[in-house]
N, C-alpha and C positions, 0 to 999 in steps of 0.2 A: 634501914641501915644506910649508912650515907659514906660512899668511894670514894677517892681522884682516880680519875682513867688517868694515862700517860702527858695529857697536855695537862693536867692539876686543877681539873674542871673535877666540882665535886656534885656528884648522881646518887640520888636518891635509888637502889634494889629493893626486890622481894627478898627476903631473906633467903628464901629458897635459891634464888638464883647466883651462878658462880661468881667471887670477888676478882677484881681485875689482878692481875699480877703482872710485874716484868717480864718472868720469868715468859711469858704466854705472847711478849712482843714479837713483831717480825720484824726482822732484822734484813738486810743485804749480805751475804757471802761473796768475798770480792776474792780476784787470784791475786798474785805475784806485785802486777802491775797494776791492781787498785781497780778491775776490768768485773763488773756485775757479773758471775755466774751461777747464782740461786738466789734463792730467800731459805730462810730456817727461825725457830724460834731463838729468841735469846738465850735461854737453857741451854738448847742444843747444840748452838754453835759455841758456846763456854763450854758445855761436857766435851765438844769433839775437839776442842782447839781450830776450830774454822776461821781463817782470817774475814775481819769485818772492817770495819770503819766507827770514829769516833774523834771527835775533839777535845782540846784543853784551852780554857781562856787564861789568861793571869789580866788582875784588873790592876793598876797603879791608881797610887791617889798623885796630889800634885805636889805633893814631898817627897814620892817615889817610894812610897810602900807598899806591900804587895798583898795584896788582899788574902788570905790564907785561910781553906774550912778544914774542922776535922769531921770527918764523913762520919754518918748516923753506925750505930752499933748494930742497925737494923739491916744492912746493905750484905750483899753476899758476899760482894769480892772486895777487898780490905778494907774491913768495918772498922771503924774508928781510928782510922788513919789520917794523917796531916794530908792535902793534896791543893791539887791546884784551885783558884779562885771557883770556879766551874766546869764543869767536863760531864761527856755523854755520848752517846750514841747519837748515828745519824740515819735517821731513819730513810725507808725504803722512798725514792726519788726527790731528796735533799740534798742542798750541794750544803758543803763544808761550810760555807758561809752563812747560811739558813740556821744550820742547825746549832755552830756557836750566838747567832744570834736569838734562838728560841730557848736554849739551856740558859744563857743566861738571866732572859728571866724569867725562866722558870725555878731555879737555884736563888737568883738573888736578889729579885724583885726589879732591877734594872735593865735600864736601855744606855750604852753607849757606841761611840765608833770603834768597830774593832778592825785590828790592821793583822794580816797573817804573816806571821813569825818566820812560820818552818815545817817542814813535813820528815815524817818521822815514818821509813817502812816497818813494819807488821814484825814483832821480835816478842822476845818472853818479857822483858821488860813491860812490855804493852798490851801483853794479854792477847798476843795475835790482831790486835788493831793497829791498818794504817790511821795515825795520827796526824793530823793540823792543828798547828798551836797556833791562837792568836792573844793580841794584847792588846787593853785598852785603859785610857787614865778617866777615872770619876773622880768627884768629892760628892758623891751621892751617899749615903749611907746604906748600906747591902741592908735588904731582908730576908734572912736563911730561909730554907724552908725546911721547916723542922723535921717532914718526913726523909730529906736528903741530908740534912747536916747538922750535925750535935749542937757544935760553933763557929763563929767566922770571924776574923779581925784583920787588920791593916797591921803590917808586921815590917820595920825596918827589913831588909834583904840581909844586912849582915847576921841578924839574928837570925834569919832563918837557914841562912848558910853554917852557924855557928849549933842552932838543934840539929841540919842534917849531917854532920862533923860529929856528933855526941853521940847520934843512936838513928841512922838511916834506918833501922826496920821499926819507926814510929811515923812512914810517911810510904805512899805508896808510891811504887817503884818507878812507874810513867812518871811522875812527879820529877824524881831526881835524875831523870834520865834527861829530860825534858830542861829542867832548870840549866843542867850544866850545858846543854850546845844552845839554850836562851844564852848565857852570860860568856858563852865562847865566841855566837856570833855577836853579841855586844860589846867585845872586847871591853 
């Protein structure tokens, strides 16, 4: 039987032996002020509501569209939702910067310069994650990965302001929480 562990490297098991799961990640448990005081599994600290850490990228192209996936059916926490370019966890002794630069391609097959947006404290919006959002412009063509995302496309910004205007619970919540102080600081 053949896995991806966490980095999408795929390993050959015994069938005997356990399949990797997210749920089985170790995570960082961070306080208030973003300050490391534990580790817990990823499970656990979603069951317990434990604040952690995670990023969002938004990718532009150079007509200034926004690169948009809807997340795989297969994901726990809102499966087939519209959301940002790429987004994730940051695993245990990774700065904010590492780990939008390893989500992205690991989600989208790409490398670009990303530039940090904004920092978002720990709220229900966010799933208990302090968040960093950062942004960057390709004309690269994204390559989903299928086990993270259904689909992905380049999406005028007004249309995308105009789907979350029609039906905000078809896009997860960090998402629009996120968009609207991206396009407040943007004036």
């Amino acid at each position: 039987m053949t896995t991806a562990n966490k980095n999408g490297t795929k390993t050959k098991h015994d069938s005997s032996a356990p399949q990797y799961s997210t749920d089985r990640e170790i995570l960082e448990i961070v306080d208030a002020k973003d300050r490391v005081i534990g580790t817990a599994t990823r499970a656990e600290i979603h069951r317990l509501g434990l604040i952690h850490r995670s990023v969002h990228i938004f990718i532009f192209n150079s007509a200034g569209e926004l690169y948009m996936q809807r997340r795989s059916p297969a994901k726990d926490r809102h499966p087939s939702k519209l959301d940002s370019s790429a987004a994730g966890h940051v695993d245990p002794g990774e700065t904010y910067q590492q780990t939008a630069a390893r989500e992205l391609g690991e989600e989208l097959g790409i490398t670009c310069d990303l530039q940090e947006i904004l920092r978002v404290h720990a709220c229900p919006e966010t799933d208990n994650e302090h968040v960093v959002l950062f942004a960057g412009t390709t004309d690269r063509e994204p390559k989903p990965d299928p086990d993270e995302i259904q689909w992905g496309a380049f999406m005028k910004t007004e249309d995308v302001c105009s789907l979350m205007k029609q039906n905000p619970k078809d896009f997860v919540p960090a998402f629009i929480l996120l968009w609207n102080r991206f396009e407040r600081k943007s004036g």
